[in-house]
C-alpha positions in Angstrom: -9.0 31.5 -57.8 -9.1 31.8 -61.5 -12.5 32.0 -63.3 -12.2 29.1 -65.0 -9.4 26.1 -65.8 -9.7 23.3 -68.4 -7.3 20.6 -69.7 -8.0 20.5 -73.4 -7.8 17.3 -75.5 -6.5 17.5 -79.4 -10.2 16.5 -80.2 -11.0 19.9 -78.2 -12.9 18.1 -75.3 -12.0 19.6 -72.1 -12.2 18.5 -68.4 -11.9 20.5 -65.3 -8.2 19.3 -63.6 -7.8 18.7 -59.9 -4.3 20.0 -59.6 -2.5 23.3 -59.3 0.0 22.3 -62.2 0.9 24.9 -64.5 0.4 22.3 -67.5 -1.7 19.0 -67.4 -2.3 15.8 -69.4 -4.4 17.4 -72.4 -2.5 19.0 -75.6 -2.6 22.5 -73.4 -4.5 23.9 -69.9 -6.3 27.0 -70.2 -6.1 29.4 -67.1 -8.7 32.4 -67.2 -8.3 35.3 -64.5 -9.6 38.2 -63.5 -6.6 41.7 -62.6 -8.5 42.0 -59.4 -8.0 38.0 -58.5 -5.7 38.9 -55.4 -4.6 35.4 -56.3 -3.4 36.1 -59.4 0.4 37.6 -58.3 1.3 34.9 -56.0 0.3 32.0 -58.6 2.1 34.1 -61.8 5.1 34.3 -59.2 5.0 30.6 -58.3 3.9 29.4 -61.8 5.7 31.5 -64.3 8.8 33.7 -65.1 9.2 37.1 -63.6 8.4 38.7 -67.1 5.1 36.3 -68.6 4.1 37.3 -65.0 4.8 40.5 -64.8 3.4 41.1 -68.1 0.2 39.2 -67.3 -0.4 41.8 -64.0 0.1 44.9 -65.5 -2.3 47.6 -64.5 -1.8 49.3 -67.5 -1.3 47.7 -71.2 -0.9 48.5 -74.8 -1.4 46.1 -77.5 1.8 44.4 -78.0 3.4 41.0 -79.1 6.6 40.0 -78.2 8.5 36.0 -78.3 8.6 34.9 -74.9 11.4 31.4 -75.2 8.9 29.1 -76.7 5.7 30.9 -76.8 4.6 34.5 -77.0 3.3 37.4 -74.8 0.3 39.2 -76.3 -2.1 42.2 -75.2 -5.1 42.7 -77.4 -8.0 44.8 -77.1 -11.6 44.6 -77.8 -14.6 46.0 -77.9 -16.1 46.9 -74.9 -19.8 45.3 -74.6 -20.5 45.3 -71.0 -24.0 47.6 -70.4 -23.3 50.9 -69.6 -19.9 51.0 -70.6 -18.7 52.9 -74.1 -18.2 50.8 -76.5 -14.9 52.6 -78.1 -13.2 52.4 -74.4 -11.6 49.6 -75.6 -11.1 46.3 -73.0 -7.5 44.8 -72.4 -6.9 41.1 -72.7 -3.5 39.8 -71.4 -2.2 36.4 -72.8 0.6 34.1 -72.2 0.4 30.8 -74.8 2.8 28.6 -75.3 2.3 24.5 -76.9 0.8 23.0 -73.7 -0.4 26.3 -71.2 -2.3 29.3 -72.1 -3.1 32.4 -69.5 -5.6 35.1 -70.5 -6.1 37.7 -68.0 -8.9 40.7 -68.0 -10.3 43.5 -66.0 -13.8 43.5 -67.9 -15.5 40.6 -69.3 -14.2 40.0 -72.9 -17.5 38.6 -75.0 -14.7 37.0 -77.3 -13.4 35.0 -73.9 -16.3 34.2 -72.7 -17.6 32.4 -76.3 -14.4 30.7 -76.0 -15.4 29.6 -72.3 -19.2 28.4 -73.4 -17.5 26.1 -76.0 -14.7 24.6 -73.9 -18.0 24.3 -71.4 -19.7 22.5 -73.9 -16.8 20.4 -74.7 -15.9 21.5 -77.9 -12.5 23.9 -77.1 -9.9 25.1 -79.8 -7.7 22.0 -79.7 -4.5 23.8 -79.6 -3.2 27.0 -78.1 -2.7 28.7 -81.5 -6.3 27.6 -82.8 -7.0 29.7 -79.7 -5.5 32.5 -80.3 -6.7 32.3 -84.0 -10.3 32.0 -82.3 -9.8 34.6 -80.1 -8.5 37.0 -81.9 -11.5 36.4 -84.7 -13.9 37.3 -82.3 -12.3 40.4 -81.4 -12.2 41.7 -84.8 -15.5 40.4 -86.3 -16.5 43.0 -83.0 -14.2 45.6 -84.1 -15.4 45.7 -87.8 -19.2 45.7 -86.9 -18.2 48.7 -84.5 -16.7 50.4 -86.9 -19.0 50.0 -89.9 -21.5 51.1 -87.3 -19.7 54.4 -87.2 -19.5 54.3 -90.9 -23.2 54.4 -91.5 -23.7 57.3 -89.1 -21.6 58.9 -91.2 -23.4 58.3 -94.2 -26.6 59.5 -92.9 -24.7 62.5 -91.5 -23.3 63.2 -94.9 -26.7 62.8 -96.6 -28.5 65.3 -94.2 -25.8 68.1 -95.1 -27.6 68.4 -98.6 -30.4 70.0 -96.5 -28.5 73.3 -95.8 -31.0 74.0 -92.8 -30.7 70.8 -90.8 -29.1 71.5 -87.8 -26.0 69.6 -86.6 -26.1 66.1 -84.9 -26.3 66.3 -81.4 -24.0 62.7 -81.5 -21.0 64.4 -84.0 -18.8 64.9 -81.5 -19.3 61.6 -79.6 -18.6 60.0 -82.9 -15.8 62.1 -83.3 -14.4 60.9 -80.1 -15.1 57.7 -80.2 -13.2 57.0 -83.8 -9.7 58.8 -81.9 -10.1 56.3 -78.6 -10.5 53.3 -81.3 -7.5 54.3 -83.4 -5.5 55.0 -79.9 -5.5 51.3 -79.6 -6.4 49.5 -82.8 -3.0 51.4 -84.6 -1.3 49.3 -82.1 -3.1 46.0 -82.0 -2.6 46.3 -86.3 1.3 46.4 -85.4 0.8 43.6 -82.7 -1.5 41.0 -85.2 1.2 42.0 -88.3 3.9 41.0 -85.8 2.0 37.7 -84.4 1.3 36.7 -88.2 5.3 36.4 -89.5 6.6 35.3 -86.1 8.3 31.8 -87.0 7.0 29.5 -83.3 6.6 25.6 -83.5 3.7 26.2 -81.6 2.0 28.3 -84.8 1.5 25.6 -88.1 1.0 27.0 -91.3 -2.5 26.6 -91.8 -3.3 28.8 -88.6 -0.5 31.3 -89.6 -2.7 31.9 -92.8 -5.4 32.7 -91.0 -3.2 35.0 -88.4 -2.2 37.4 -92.0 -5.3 37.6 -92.8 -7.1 38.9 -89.5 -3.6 41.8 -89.5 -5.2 42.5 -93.2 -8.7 42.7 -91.5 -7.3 45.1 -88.5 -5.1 47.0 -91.0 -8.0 47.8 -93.1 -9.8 49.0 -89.6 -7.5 51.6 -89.0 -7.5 52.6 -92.3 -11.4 53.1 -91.9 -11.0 55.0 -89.2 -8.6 58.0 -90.8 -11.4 58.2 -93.4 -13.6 58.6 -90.7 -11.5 60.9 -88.7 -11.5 63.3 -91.9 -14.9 62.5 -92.8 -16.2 63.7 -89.7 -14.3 66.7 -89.6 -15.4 67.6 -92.9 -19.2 67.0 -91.8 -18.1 69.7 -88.8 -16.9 72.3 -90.7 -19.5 72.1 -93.2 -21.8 72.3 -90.2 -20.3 75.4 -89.1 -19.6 77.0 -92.4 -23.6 77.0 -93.2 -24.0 78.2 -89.3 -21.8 81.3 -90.0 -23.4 81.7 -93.5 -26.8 81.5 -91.9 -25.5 84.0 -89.2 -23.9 86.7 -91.9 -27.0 85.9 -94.4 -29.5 87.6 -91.1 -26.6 90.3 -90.0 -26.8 91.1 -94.2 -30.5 91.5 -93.4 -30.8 93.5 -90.5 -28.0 95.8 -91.9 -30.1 96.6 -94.9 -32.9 97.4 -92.6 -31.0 99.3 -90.3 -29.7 101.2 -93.8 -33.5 101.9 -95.0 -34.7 102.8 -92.0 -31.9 105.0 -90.0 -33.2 108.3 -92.7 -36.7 107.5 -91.5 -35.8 107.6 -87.8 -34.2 111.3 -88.3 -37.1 112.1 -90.2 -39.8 110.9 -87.4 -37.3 112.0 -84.6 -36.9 115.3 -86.2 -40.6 116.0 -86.6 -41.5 114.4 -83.1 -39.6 117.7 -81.2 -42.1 119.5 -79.5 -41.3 123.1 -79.7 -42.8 126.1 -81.6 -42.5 126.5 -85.7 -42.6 123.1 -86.6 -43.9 123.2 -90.8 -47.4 121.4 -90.7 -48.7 122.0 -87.6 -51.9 123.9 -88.4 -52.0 121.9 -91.7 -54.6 118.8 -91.5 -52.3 117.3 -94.6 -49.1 117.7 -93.1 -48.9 113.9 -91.5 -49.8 112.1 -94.8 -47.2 114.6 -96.4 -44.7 113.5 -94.0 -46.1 109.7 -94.5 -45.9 109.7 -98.3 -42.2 111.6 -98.3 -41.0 108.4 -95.8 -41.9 106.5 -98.6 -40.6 107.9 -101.5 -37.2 108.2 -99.5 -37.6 104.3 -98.5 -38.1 103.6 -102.4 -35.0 105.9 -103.1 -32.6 103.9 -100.2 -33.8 100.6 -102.0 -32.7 102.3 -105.3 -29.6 103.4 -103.8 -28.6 99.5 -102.4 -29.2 98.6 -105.6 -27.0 100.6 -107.6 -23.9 100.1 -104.9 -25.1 96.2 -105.2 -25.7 95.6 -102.2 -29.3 94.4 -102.4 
């Protein structure tokens, strides 16, 4: 059974139909399934061609948009909002739409679908399939581009802590970093799939809504674009990350080898003088230990003098 059906009027009022007809007596009937429907393969065999149906039951989809006859197959993806779930693991929504049917099937619950599905509820539907589609596909980039400018102002703030050389890197980086290559996996093709959608030439598509169509491929073109400068932006944030580490790192290993240069002499000396056997100098001398304590010294002061001169400290 599908999740929903309406018969929508050209005022955009809906009603629920009685029948099992592909099409009814509004302008166009909406049919909303679920993948898992085990329903949903018998009806898209009885109901529609081989490859609308086939495309609508995939288990596995890309964005795409292709001419189908009249109408048009698309695959779009969206955000994916659904608590738990990672919002960059983009959702799949599969659509056949033609002048008087239109079939949207999904695995998750698509926020975009269901805003559709409160106003055809409420009686107030897109009147036509493409004002559909124009909705739809609205919602799914308004969703996209407040995901992404999310991402963008973590970046920001990640940028803006690097002038700190000490702060330590962001335990989120590399989810960010991850999340920015799953979204361009999918929105590079969904930019191809709107640009093709937007100059297809279909009755079913007036000019007014083909407008609007251009504009959202603009919207998703400019998303993807967003996302290389984030892709670079983020692995410039990284490396700078693990430039200061190593510099941090060689700065202490600079340290401790100066150390270890000063006081290697001073361990000969004390290791030298520590043997316990007969005719050691200053043994029967009460001086002899700040002798020994004050010639440590001067031959520390000397190694510093030394570092200096071969510029090393």
């Amino acid at each position: 059974m599908p999740i929903c059906v309406f018969d929508v009027a050209g005022d955009g009022t809906t009603s629920v139909p009685n029948d099992t007809n592909l099409t009814g007596d509004g302008v166009y009937r909406w049919w909303h399934f679920d993948l898992a429907d085990p329903m949903l393969v018998p009806w898209a065999e009885q109901h529609l061609h081989p490859i609308a149906g086939g495309a609508l039951v995939q288990p596995k989809t890309r964005p795409r948009c292709d001419r189908f006859e009249g109408g048009l197959i698309l695959n779009l993806r969206g955000i994916n909002l659904n608590v738990g779930e990672d919002a960059d693991e983009m959702i799949s929504v599969r659509i056949y739409a033609d002048e008087d049917v239109l079939v949207t099937v999904r695995r998750n619950k698509v926020f975009a679908i269901d805003a559709i599905r409160r106003l055809a509820e409420a009686g107030s539907a897109p009147p036509s399939t493409a004002e559909f589609l124009e909705h739809l596909i609205t919602g799914l980039t308004d969703r996209v581009d407040q995901h992404v400018a999310t991402i963008d102002e973590r970046t920001d703030h990640y940028e803006i802590a690097l002038e700190d050389k000490d702060t330590p890197m962001p335990r989120d980086l590399p989810d960010n970093r991850r999340a920015v290559i799953r979204l361009r996996r999918y929105l590079e093709p969904q930019r191809a799939a709107l640009s093709k959608l937007s100059t297809l030439d279909l009755p079913m598509i007036p000019e007014a809504v083909a407008l609007s169509l251009r504009e959202l491929a603009n919207r998703a073109a400019i998303d993807v674009e967003e996302l290389d400068e984030l892709q670079g932006r983020l692995i410039s944030v990284q490396e700078e990350h693990d430039a200061n580490i190593a510099q941090r790192q060689a700065r202490h290993g600079y340290v401790l080898s100066l150390a270890a240069a000063i006081f290697l002499p001073l361990g000969f000396l004390t290791g030298l003088f520590g043997v316990n056997v007969a005719g050691m100098p200053g043994v029967d001398s009460p001086n002899a230990f700040a002798v020994l304590c004050l010639s440590m010294l001067g031959l520390s002061a000397l190694m510093v003098i030394l570092l200096k001169l071969v510029r090393w400290l």
